[in-house]
C-alpha positions in Angstrom: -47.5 -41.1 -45.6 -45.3 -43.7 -47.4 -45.7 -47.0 -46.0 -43.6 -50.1 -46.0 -45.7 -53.7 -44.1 -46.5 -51.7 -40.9 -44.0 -49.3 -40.5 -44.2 -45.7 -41.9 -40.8 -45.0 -43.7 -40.5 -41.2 -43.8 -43.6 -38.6 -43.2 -44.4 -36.2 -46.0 -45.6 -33.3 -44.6 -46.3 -31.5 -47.7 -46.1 -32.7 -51.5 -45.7 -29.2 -53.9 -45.9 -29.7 -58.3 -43.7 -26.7 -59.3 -45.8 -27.0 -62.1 -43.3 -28.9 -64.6 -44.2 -32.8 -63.0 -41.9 -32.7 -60.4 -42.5 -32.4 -56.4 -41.0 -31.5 -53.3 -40.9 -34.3 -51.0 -40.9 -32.6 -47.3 -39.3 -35.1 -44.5 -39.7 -34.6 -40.9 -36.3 -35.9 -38.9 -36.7 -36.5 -35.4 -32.7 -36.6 -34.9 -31.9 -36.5 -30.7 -35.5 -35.2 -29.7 -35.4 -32.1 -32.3 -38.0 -32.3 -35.3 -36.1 -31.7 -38.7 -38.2 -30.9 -41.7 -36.2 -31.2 -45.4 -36.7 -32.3 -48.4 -35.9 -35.7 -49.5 -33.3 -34.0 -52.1 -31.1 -32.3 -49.8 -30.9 -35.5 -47.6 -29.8 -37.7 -50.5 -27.2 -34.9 -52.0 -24.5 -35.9 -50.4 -24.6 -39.2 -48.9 -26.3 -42.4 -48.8 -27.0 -42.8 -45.6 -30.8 -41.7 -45.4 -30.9 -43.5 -49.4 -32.6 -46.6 -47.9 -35.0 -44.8 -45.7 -36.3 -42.6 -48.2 -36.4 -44.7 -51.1 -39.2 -47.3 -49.2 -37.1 -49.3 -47.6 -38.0 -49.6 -43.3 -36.1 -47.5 -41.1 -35.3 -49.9 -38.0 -36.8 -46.6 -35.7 -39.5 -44.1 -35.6 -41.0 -42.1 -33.2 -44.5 -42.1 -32.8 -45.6 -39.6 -34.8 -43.9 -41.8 -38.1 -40.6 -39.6 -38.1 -37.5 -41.3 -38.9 -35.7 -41.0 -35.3 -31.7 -41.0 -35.6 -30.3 -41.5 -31.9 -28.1 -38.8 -32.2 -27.3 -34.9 -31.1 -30.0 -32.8 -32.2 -28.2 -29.7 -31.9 -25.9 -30.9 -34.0 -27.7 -32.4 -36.6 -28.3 -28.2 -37.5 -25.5 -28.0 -39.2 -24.8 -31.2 -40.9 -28.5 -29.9 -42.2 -27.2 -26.5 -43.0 -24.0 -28.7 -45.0 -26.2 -30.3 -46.8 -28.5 -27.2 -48.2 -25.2 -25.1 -49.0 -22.1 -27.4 -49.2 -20.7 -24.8 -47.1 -19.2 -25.4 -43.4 -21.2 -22.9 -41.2 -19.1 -19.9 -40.7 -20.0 -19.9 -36.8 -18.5 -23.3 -36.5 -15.1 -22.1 -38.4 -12.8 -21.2 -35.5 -14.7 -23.5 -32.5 -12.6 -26.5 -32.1 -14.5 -28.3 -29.8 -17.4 -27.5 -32.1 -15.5 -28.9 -35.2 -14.3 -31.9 -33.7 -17.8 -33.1 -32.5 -19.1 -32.0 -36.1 -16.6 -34.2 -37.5 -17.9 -37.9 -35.1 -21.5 -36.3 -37.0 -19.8 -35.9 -40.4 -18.0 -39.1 -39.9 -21.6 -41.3 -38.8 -23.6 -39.8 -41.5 -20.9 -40.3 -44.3 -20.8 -37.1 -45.6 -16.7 -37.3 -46.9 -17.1 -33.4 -48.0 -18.2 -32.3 -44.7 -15.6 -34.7 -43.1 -12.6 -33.0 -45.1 -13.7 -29.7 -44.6 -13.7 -30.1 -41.2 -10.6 -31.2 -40.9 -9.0 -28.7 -43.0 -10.2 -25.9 -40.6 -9.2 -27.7 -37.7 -5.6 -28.6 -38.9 -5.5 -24.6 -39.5 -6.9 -24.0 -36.0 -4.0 -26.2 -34.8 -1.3 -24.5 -36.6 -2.6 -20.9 -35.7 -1.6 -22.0 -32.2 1.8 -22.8 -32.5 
């Protein structure tokens, strides 16, 4: 585990060597009660906000296994996570509006301006495919 003074920044679960000097940095995410475990690189491909938490800095709160823990929907937190490993807006979330529009306050706190736009874009279709 990484430490910074007395807090544990992020939990590595596992460090791999692919065998050419670089590793796989596993993270466990406990976003809303639900355990998330990533890699440090899909966290930090697409925004900045987990960059100071991964990169040693203190994470104001953790749960008390170390875990960074994000005070938000769990449930949703799966797809931003799925967003980040594909760049791809989950086809099951395509023509949900409600869905979309709660994905978009997650997209919107998490500063992913990728995810934000296509979310948009599918619901400004899903508007104009009802009138």
């Amino acid at each position: 585990m990484a430490e910074s003074s007395k807090f544990t920044v992020y939990k590595i679960e596992n460090e791999s060597s692919h065998g050419n000097g670089s590793r796989t940095i596993l993270v466990t995410l406990n976003v809303g009660g639900v355990l998330y475990t990533t890699t440090k690189g899909t966290l930090l491909k697409k925004t900045n906000f987990f960059e100071m938490p991964l990169n040693g800095n203190v994470f104001d709160t953790l749960d008390y296994d170390g875990n960074i823990f994000i005070d938000r929907n769990g449930e949703l937190f799966k797809y931003v996570l799925e967003f980040l490993r594909t760049s791809v807006l989950p086809k099951r979330t395509l023509y949900n509006k409600s869905l979309l529009e709660e994905l978009l306050l997650e997209a919107e706190f998490y500063h992913i301006e990728e995810l934000v736009i296509q979310i948009k874009g599918n619901i400004q279709i899903l508007n104009q495919s009802f009138y």
